[in-house]
C-alpha positions in Angstrom: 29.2 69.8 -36.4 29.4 67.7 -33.1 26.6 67.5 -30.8 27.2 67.2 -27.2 24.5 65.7 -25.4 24.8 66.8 -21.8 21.5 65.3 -20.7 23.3 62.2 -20.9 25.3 62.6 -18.3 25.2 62.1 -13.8 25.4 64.9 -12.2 28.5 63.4 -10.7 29.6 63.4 -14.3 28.7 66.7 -14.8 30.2 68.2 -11.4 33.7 66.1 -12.4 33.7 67.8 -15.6 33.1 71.0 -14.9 35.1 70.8 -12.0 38.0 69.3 -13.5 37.7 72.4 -16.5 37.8 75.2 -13.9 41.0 73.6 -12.2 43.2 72.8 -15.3 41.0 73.6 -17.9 40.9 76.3 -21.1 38.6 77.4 -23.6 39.3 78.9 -27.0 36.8 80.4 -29.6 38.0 81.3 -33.2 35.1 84.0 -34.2 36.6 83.6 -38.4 36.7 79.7 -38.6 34.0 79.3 -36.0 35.7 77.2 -34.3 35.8 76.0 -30.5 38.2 73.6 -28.7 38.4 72.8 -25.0 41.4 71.7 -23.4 42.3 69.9 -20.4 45.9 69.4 -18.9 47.0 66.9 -17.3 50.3 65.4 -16.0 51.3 62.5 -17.4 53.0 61.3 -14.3 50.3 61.4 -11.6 47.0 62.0 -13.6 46.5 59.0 -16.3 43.4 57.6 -14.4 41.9 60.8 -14.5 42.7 61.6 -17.9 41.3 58.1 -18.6 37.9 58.9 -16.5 37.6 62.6 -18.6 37.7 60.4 -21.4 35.0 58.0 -20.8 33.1 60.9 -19.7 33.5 63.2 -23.0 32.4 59.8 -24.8 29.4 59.1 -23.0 28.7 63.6 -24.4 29.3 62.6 -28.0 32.6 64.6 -28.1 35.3 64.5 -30.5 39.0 64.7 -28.3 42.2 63.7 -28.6 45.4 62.9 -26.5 48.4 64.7 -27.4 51.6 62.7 -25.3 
């Protein structure tokens, strides 16, 4: 299991995340493999700093993630 550690972020951070999830963001719960993934889109023409800057942010949480091209 992967522990996220929200304490460890700003609240800049925090408001950038979350902000970023309501805008292009989606959440999906399997309830038989107890599993949970969040995903973000992005475009890859206009939002690679901002992918980038999610990324560092999910790092500083402890998160697992991955970039799909």
């Amino acid at each position: 299991m992967n522990e996220i550690k929200i304490n460890g972020l700003t609240e800049k951070e925090t408001g950038y995340l979350v902000g970023f999830f309501i805008g292009d963001g989606y959440y999906f719960h399997s309830k038989k493999d107890r599993h949970y993934m969040v995903e973000f889109c992005f475009s890859s023409i206009n939002d690679g700093k901002i992918a980038e800057k999610i990324g560092i942010i999910l790092n500083k949480l402890g998160a697992k993630y991955f970039i799909i091209k």
